[in-house]
C-alpha positions in Angstrom: -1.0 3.2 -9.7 -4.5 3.1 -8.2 -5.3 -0.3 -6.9 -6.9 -2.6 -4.3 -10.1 -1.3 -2.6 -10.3 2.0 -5.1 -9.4 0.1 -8.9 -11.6 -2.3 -7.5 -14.8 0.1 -7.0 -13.8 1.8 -10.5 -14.5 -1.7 -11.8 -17.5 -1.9 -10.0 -16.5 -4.8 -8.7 -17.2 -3.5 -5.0 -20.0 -1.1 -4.4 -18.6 1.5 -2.0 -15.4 3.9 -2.8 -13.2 3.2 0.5 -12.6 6.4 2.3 -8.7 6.6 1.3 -7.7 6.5 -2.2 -5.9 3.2 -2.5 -2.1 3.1 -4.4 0.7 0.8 -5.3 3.9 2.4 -5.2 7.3 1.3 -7.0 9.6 2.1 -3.7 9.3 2.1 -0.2 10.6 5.7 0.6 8.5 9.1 0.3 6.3 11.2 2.6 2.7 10.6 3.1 0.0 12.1 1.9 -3.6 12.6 3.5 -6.0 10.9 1.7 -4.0 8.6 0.0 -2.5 4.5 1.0 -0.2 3.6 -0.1 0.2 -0.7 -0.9 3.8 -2.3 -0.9 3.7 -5.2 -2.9 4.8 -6.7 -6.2 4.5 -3.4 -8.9 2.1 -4.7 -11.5 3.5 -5.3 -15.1 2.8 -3.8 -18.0 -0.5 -6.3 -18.9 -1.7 -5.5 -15.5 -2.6 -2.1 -15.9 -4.9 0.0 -17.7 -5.1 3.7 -18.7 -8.5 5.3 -18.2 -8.1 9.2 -19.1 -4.3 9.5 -18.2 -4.8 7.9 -15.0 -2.9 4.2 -14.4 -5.1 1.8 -12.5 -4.6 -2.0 -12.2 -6.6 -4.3 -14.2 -9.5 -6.6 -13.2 -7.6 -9.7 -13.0 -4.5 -8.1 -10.9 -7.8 -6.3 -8.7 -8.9 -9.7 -8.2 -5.6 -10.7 -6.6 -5.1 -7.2 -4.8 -8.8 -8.1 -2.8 -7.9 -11.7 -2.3 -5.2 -10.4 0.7 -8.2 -8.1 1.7 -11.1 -9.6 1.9 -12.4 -12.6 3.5 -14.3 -15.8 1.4 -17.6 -14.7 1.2 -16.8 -10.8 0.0 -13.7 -12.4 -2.2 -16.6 -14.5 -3.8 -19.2 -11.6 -4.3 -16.2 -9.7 -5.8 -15.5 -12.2 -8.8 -19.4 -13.4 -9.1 -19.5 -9.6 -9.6 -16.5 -10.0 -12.3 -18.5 -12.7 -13.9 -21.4 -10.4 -14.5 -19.4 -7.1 -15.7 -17.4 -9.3 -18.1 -14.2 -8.7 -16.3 -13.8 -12.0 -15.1 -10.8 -13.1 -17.2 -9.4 -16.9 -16.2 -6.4 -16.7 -18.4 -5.4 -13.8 -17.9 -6.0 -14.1 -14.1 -3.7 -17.3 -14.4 -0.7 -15.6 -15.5 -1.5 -12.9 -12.9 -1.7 -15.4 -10.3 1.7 -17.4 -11.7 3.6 -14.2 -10.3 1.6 -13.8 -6.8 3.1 -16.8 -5.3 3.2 -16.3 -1.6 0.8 -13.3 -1.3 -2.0 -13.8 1.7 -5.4 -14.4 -0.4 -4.0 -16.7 -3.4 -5.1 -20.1 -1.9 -8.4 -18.7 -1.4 -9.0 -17.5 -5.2 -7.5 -20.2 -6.4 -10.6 -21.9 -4.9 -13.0 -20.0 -5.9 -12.1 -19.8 -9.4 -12.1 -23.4 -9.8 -15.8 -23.4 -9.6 -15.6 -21.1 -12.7 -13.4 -23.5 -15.2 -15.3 -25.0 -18.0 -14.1 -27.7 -20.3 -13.7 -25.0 -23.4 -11.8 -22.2 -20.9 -14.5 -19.9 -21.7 -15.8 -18.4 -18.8 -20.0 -18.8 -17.9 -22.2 -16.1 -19.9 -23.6 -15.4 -16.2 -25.7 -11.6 -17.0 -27.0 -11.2 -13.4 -26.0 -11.5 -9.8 -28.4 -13.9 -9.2 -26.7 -16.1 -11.5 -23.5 -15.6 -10.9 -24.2 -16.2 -7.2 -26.0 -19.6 -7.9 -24.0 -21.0 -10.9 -20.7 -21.8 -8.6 -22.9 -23.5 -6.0 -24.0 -25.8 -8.2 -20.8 -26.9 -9.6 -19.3 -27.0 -6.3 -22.1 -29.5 -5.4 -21.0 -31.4 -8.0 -23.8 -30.9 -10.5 -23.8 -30.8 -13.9 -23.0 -27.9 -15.5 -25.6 -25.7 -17.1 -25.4 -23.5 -20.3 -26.2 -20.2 -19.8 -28.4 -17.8 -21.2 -29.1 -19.9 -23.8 -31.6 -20.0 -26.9 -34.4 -22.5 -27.5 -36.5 -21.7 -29.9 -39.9 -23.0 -29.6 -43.3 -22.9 -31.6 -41.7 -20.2 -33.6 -41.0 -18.4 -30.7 -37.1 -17.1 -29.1 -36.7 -17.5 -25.9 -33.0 -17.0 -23.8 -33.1 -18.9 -20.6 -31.4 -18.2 -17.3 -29.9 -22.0 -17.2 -30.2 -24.7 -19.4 -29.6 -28.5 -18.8 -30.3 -30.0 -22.3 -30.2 -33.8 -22.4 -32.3 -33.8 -19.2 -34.2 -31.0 -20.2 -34.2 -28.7 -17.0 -34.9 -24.7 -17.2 -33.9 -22.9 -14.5 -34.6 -19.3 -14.2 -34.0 -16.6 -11.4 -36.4 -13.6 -10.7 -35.1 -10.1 -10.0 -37.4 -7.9 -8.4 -36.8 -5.0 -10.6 -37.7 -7.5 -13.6 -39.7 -9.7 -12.8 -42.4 -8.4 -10.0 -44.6 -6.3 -12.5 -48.0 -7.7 -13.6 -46.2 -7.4 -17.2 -43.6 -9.5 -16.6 -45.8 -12.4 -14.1 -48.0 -12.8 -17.4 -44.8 -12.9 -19.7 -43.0 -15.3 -17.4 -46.0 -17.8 -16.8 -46.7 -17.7 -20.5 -42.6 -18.6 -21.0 -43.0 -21.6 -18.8 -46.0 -22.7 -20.1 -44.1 -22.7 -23.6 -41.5 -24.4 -22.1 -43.6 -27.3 -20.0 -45.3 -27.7 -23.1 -42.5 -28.7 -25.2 -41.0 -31.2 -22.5 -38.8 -29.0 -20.1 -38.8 -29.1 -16.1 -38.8 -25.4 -15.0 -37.6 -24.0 -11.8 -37.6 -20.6 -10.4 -36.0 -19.0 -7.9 -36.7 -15.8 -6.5 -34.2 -13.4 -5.2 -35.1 -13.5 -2.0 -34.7 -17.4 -2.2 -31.5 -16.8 -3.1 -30.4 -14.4 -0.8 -32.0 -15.9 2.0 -31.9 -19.8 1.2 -29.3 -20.7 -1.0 -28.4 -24.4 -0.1 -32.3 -25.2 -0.2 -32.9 -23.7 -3.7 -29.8 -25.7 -5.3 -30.6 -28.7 -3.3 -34.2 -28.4 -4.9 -32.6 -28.0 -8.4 -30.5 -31.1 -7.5 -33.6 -33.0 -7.2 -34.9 -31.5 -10.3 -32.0 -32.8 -12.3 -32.0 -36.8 -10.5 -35.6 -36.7 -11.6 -34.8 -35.6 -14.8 -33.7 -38.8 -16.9 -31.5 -37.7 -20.4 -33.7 -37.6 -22.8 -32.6 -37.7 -27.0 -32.2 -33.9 -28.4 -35.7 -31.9 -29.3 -37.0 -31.5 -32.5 -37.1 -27.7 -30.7 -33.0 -26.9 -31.8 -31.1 -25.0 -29.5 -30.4 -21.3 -31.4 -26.5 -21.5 -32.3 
């Protein structure tokens, strides 16, 4: 069965193919082959694989726990924020995957980092970029409260989905891709989205990509202040769009 490093680039949860074609094999014995790695560890179960045209690979969630004795924090982390983003990231599933992986090397470590993904509802975060899903965790992990995301307001007749949404203290937060967001279209659209948005009461921060990338803990620590400035406030006549 394909798996580790390869199932995990057919995902797209990494973005390079590793060089040898990595597979988990039911018994030790058998001759190698070039090209191909073999991985001896627990054979996945039946709801940890999927078929893609006749060929077995495992699934995102048993991926997940393949890179975990892999890869180190930060690259573990990148792999599930990536997850997040494709729709792959699947917390039940990945629990019952994880309830047979006791004592493999990487387990503690995901076990971590998923925490920062649990909601009240066991929905996982409708995170639609990287930027988002690499600034969402670091906020919860700070402690804040959690945001909606990509949420609907609707306001002077107008529908408007933002990046993340804190709604009794009315706080917008929105990151800036620069294959998005760095046209003169988009500038005008985005400064006439927060002028919208001031206007009706909301506290809007951006964050660039670079930010991100390049200054993390500053940008959440400024949203941080945003939000202790930001007293709750009774719901808007502006309702959010169900």
């Amino acid at each position: 069965m394909i798996s580790h490093g390869t199932a995990a680039a057919f995902w797209g949860l990494r973005d390079h193919w590793p060089v040898l074609v990595d597979v988990t094999v039911l018994c030790q014995a058998g001759r190698k082959i070039d090209g191909i790695r073999c991985r001896r560890c627990r054979y996945p179960g039946p709801d940890e694989l999927v078929i893609h045209e006749g060929v077995a690979y495992t699934s995102p969630s048993r991926t997940l726990i393949d890179l975990a004795g892999m890869l180190g924090l930060s690259s573990l982390r990148r792999a599930v924020e990536r997850a997040a983003v494709l729709k792959l990231l699947d917390l039940a599933e990945l629990d019952r995957s994880l309830g047979k992986a006791k004592g493999r090397r990487g387990v503690r470590a995901l076990r971590i980092i998923l925490e920062d993904w649990r909601t009240d509802d066991g929905l996982t975060p409708d995170v639609r970029s990287d930027f988002e899903a690499l600034v969402l965790p670091r906020l919860v992990a700070m402690g804040l409260p959690r945001p909606t995301c990509n949420k609907k307001l609707r306001i002077d007749g107008e529908s408007l989905t933002v990046d993340f949404l804190w709604k009794e203290r009315r706080v917008v937060v929105e990151t800036d891709g620069a294959a998005t967001h760095q046209t003169p279209l988009a500038f005008q659209r985005d400064r006439r989205r927060d002028q919208l948005l001031v206007a009706d009461g909301y506290r809007v921060t951006r964050a660039t990509w670079h930010q991100i990338k390049h200054e993390l803990d500053a940008v959440v620590a400024r949203i941080a202040r945003t939000l202790a400035l930001a007293e709750p406030q009774s719901t808007s006549s502006h309702p959010v769009v169900p």
